[in-house]
N, C-alpha and C positions, 0 to 999 in steps of 0.2 A: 741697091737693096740687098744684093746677094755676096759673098765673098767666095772671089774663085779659087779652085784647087783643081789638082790632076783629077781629072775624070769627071765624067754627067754625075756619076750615082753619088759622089761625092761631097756635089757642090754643096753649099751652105744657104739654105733659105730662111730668110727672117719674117713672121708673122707676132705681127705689135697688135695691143688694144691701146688706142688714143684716145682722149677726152675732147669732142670735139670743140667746145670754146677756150678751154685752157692749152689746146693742143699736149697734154701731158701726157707722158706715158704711161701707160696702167699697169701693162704687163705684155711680156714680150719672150715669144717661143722659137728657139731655132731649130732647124730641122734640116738634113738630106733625106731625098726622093727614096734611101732606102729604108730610113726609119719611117715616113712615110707610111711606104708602102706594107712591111711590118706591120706598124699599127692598126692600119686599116683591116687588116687580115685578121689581125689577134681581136680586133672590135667583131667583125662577123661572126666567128667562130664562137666570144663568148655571149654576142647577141643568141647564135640558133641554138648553143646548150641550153642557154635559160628560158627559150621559148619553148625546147623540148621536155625540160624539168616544168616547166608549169602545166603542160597539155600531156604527161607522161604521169604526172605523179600528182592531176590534182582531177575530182568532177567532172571537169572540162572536158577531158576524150572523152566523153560518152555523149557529147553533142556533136562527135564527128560521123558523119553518114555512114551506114553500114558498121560502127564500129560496134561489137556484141555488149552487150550491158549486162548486168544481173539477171535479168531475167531471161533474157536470153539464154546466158551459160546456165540457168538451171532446167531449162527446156531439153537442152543438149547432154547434160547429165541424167535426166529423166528418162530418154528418148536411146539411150545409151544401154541403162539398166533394163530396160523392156523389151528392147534387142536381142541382151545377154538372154534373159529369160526364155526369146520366143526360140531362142537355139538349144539352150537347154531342154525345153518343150519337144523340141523335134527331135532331137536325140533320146530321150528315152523313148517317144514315140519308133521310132525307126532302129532301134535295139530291140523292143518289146516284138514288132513285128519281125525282123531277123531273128531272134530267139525261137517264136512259135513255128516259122519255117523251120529251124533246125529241130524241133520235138516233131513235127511232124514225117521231117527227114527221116530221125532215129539217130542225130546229129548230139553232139555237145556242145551245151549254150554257151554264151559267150559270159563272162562274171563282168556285172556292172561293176563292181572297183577298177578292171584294168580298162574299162574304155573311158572313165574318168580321170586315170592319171596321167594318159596315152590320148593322142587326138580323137575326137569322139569320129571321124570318118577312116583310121586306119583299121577297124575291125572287116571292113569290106573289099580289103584292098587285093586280098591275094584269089580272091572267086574269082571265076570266070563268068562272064556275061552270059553264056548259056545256062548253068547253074542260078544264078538269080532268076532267071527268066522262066526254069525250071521250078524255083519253090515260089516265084509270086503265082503262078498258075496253079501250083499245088494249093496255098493259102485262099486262092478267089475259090476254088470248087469247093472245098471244106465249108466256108462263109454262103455261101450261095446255095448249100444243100442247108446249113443250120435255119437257113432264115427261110426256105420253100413255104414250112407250117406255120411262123413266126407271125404275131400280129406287129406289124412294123407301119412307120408313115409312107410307105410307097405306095402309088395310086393304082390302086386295078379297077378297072372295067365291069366290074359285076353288072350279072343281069336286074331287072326293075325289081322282080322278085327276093333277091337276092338283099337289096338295100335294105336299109332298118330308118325307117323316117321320122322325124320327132316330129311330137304336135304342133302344127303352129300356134295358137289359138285354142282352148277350153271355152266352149260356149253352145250357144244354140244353132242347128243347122235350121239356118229360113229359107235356104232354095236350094235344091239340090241338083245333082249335074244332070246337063244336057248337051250331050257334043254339037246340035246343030243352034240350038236358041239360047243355051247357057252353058258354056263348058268351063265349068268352073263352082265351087260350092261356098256360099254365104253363110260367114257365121258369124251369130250375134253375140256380143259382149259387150262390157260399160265402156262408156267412153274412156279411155287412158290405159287400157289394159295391152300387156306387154304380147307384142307379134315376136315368134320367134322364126328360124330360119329350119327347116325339114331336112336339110343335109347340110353337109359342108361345099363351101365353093365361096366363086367370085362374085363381089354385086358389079352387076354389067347395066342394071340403070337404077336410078334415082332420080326422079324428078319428079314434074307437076304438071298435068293435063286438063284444059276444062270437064273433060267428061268423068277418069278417072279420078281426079284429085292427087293427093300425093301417093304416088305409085313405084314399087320396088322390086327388081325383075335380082334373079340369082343364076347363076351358071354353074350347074353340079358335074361331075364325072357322070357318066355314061351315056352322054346326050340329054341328062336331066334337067330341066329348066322352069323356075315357082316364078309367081307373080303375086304380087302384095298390092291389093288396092285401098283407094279409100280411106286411107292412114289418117293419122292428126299430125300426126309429126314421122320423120323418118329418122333415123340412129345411126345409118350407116350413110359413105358415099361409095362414087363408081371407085372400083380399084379394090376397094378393102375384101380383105381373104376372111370371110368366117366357119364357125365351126355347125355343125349341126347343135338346136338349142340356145345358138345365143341370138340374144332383143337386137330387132333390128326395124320394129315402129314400133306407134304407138295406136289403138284404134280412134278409128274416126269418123266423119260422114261428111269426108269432102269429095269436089266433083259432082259434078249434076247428075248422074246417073246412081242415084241412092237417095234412100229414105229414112234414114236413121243410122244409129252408131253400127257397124258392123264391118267385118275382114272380106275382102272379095277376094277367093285364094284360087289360080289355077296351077295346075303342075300339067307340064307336057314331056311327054319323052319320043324323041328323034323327029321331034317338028309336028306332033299328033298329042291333042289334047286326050288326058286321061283322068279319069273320075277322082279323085283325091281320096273319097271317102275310102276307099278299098285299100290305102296304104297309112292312113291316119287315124284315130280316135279318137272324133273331136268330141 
């Protein structure tokens, strides 16, 4: 089959197509094991370019796992610019306040152009850490004497006195308090008239009781704590933060202990039931 010559890599290998009832030769290729081997290489090679050319440069990568798609990269450009922003944000924030320290110092402010050309954290670089520590304390007592008279959303403890209560309910008083047999004042209205809340706070219950019906308890600053009974419907659940004035039922006459449409309201402060009428205008 083969024709010999000096050396393995040399030798001469004969590969025929025969016809097998004519036994005829069709075609016929000779070869040495180094062209062979050659070929076979030069075949791999332009096998995995053109598998990479199709999975490189066509739809197809993007049904490879993990690999980022369009949507993807515009998440990441998105997600990029919001970053930039929230640094840019902080940096004039944190100029604005190193600035007001230096006026209150008797200091020279620093010019927004040079900390925009220059890294926005080298303006801080040559203070001493006793110095910052020095005007953020200067900065909090300025702030903290401006805000003493300041009507602001931080929570004080005011006395019961002291509180401003909204109505809850506009209607008729049918029972009036009694700390041991009714602590608590009945007020009549139509059915679907809107219950509002007498302060600001937490609702800490919502729910439904045979006796009460549907019943709504609040949790105010100073120990203050209202009871909504008898509801038709309730507006709020447990959790929700409301404001003094806003609807949080509707009147009703449910629960067994009632005879018609009407608000069963108590207010207690520090776990002692207190008259309502003397903080309300029904």
């Amino acid at each position: 089959m083969g024709k010999t010559s000096s050396g393995k890599w040399n030798k001469l290998y004969r590969l025929s197509l025969v016809e097998d009832g004519t036994h005829l030769r069709l075609r016929s290729w000779r070869f040495t094991l180094t062209t062979m081997i050659v070929a076979a290489v030069t075949a791999v090679v332009v096998f995995s370019a053109l598998a990479w050319c199709i999975i490189a440069l066509t739809p197809l990568k993007t049904s490879i796992p993990g690999y980022p798609d369009a949507h993807f990269k515009r998440g990441a450009i998105a997600n990029a610019l919001k970053i930039d922003s929230l640094e840019n944000e902080m940096t004039r924030w944190s100029l604005y306040a190193e600035n007001l320290s230096r006026v209150l110092a008797g200091e020279e402010t620093i010019a927004p152009d040079s900390i925009l050309r220059n890294n926005p954290r080298e303006y801080m670089k040559g203070i001493a850490e006793s110095e910052v520590a020095r005007r953020d304390s200067l900065l909090r007592g300025m702030v903290n004497k401006a805000e003493q008279f300041a009507v602001s959303d931080r929570k004080r403890d005011l006395p019961l006195e002291g509180q401003h209560f909204f109505t809850p309910l506009k209607g008729t008083v049918s029972q009036s308090f009694d700390v041991v047999l009714h602590p608590a004042v009945d007020i009549t209205a139509p059915s679907g008239s809107v219950v509002s809340s007498v302060l600001a706070g937490t609702i800490i219950l919502a729910d439904w009781s045979d006796m009460d019906g549907y019943t709504l308890c609040i949790q105010h600053e100073g120990g203050i704590v209202s009871f909504y009974k008898h509801n038709q419907k309730l507006l709020r659940k447990v959790g929700e933060e409301v404001r003094a004035g806003t609807p949080v039922a509707l009147v009703g006459s449910t629960g067994s202990l009632t005879n018609g449409d009407h608000l069963h309201f108590e207010l207690w402060y520090n776990g002692v039931a207190i008259d309502p009428a003397k903080y309300c205008n029904f």
